[in-house]
C-alpha positions in Angstrom: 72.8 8.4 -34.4 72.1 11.0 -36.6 68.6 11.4 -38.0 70.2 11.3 -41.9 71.1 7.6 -41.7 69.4 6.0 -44.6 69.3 2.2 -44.5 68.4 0.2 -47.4 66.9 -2.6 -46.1 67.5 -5.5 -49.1 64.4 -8.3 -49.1 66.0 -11.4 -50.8 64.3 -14.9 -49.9 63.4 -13.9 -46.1 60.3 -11.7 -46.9 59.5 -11.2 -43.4 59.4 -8.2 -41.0 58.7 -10.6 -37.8 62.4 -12.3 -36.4 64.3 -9.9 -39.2 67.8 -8.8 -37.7 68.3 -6.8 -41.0 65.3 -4.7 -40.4 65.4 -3.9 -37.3 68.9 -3.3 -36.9 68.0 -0.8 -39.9 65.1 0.8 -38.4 66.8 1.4 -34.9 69.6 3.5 -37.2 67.2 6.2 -38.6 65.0 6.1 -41.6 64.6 2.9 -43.7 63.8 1.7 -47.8 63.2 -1.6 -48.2 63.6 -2.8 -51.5 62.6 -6.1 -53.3 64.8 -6.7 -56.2 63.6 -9.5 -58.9 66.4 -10.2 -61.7 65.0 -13.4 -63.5 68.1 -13.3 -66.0 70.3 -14.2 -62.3 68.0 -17.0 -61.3 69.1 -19.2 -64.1 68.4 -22.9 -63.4 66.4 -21.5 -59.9 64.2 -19.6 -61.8 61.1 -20.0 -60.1 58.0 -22.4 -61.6 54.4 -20.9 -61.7 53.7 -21.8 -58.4 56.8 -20.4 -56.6 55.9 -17.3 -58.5 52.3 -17.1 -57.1 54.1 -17.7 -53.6 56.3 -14.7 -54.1 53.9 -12.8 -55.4 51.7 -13.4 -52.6 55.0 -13.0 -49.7 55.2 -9.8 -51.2 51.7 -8.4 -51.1 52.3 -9.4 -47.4 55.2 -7.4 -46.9 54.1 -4.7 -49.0 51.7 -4.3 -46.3 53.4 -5.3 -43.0 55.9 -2.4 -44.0 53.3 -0.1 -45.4 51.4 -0.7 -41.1 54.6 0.6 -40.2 55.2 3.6 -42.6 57.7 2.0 -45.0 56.8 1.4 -48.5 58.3 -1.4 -50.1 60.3 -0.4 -53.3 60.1 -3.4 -56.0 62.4 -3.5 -58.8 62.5 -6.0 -61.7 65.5 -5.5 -63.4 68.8 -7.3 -65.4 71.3 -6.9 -62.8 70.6 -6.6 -59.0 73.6 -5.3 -58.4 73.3 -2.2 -60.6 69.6 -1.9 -59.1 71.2 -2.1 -55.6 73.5 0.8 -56.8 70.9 3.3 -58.1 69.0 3.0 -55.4 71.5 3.8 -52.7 72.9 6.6 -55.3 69.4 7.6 -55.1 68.5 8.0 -51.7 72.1 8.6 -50.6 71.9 6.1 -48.4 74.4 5.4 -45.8 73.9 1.8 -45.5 72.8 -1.3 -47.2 71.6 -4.3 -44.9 70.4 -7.8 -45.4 70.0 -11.2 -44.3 71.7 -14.5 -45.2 70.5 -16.6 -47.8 70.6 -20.3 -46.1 
């Protein structure tokens, strides 16, 4: 593969780099963004409570810094619609590729 492939790599609930097909399937492609997208407006009744947001907050921190170990900065994004944050990102990096895992 060419060295132009960008991945996105899209963080939803599995903030992990350990065990994470999506990642490195993405990093074996070429170069990789992860991004972290947070739309509270989409969470609706799942919006989470103070202490799941302390949790995420902290998950994150975690990646942030797993990813920044391996050269990757994390790219977090609070926005209104995921899907139009999804969209400027890739139009933004002209990325090739978005991956991510399933939500169980």
């Amino acid at each position: 593969m060419g060295s132009n492939n960008k991945t996105i790599v899209w963080f939803r609930r599995d903030l992990r780099i350990e065990d994470n097909p999506a990642l490195a399937a993405a990093a074996r492609d070429g170069s990789v963004l992860p991004v972290f997208i947070w739309c509270p407006k989409e969470e609706g009744q799942f919006y989470p409570g103070r202490v799941s947001r302390w949790w995420l907050k902290q998950s994150l921190t975690h990646l942030y810094q797993s990813l920044k170990s391996l050269g990757a900065e994390l790219l977090l994004i609070k926005t209104h619609s995921t899907l139009d944050a999804l969209l400027e990102c890739v139009n933004a990096v002209q990325a090739t590729k978005v991956v991510f895992n399933h939500l169980y």
